[in-house]
C-alpha positions in Angstrom: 175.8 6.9 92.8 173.4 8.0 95.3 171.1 5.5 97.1 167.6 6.5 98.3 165.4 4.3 100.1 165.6 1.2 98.4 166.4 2.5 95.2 170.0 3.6 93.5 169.9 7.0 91.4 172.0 6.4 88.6 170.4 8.6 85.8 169.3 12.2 85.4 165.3 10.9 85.3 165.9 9.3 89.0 168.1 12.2 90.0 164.7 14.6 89.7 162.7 12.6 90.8 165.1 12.5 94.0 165.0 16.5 94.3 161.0 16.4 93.8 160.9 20.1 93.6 159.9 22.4 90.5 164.0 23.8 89.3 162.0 26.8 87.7 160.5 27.7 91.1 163.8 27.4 92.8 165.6 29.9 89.8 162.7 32.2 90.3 163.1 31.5 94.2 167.0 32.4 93.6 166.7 35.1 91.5 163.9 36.7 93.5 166.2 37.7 96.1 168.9 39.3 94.0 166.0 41.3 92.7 164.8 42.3 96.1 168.1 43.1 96.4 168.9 45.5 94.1 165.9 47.6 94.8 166.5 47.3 98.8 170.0 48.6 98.7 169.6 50.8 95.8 169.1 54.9 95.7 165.4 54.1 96.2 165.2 52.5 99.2 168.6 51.9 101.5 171.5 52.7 99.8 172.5 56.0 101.9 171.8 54.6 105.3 173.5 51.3 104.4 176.7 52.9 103.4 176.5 55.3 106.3 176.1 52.6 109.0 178.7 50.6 107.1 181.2 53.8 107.8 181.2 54.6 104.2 181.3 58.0 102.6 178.4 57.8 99.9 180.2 60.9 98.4 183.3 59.4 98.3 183.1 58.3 94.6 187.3 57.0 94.8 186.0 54.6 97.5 182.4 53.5 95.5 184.7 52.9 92.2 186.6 50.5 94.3 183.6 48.4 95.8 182.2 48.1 92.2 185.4 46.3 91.2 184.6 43.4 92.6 181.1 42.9 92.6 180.8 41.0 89.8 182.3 38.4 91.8 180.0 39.2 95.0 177.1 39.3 93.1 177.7 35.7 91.2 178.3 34.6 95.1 175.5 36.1 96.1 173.3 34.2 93.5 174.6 30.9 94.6 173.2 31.4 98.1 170.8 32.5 97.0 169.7 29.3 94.9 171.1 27.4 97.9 168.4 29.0 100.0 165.7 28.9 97.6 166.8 25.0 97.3 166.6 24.3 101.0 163.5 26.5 101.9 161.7 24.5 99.0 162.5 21.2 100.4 161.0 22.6 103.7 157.9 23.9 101.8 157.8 20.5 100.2 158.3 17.9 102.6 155.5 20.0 104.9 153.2 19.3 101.6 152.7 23.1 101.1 151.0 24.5 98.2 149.8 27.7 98.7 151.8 31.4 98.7 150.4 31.6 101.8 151.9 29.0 104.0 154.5 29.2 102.2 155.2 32.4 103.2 154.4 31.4 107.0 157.1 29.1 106.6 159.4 31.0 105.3 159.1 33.3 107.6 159.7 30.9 110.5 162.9 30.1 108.6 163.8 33.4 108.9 163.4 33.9 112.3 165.0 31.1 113.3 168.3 31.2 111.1 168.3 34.4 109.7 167.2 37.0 112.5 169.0 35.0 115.4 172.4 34.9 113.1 172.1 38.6 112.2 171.4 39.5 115.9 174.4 37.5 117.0 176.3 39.5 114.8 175.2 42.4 115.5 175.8 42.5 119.2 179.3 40.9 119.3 180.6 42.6 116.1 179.8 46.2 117.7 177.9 47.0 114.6 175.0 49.4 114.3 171.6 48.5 115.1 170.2 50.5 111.9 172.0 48.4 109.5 170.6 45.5 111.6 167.7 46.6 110.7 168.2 47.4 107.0 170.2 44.2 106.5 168.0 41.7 108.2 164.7 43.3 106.7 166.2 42.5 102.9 166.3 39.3 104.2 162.7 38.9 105.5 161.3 40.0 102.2 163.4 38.0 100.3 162.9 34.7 102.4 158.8 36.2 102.1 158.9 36.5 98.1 160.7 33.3 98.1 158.1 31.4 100.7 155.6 32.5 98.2 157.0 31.6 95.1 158.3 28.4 96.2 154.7 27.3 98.7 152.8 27.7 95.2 154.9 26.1 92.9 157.8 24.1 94.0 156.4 20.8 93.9 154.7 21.6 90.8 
């Protein structure tokens, strides 16, 4: 049982009432970023200078076989940090009675720099790795914390 305030939540009405945020923004939220995702590291956009500043051969097709193995299992992870994001940011966006794309965006993009960039940058330094994939890595996440800020200031109290 969960306690809020002065009431207990005991059934699944309560329990929604608890979250107060729209699920079907938070799944679009989630789902959002894998999107983003896809086209960001893809052909398109930064798949060659992401496997290059990863040390990767992007002819080395032995090697590529081998990542896609297991990225079912990445990409199912992936997702669930995703929706855990989308969650959080849209009890931010909530609480701070937003409900326009707009601030919602502003938000997130505070969000962002505050968690995201500074956590990327950390790791960048200290781990020795290259400031391009910095870069590429850490602006997939500012669109996708954007397209969530969006999705999430208009409708996740909805």
């Amino acid at each position: 049982m969960i306690s809020v305030g002065t009431g207990a939540i005991g059934t699944k009405e309560k329990a929604m009432l608890l979250m107060r945020l729209n699920v079907w923004a938070i799944l679009a939220a989630g789902a959002t970023t894998m999107l983003i995702g896809f086209l960001w590291y893809s052909p398109l956009l930064f798949a060659r200078p992401w496997m290059l500043a990863m040390g990767y051969d992007p002819e080395d097709k032995k090697k590529l076989g081998e990542m896609r193995k297991g990225a079912a299992r990445m990409y199912a992870i992936t997702l669930l940090t995703s929706l855990l994001a989308a969650f959080v940011l849209g009890k931010i966006v909530y609480d701070l009675t937003i409900d326009s794309a707009w601030y919602g965006m502003k938000v997130a993009i505070a969000v962002w720099a505050a968690f995201v960039l500074t956590v990327q940058l950390t790791d960048q330094m200290f781990g020795h790795r290259p400031f391009k994939l910095f870069l590429i890595n850490t602006g997939y996440q500012l669109a996708a914390y954007v397209a969530m800020g969006a999705i999430l200031g208009k409708w996740a109290g909805a």
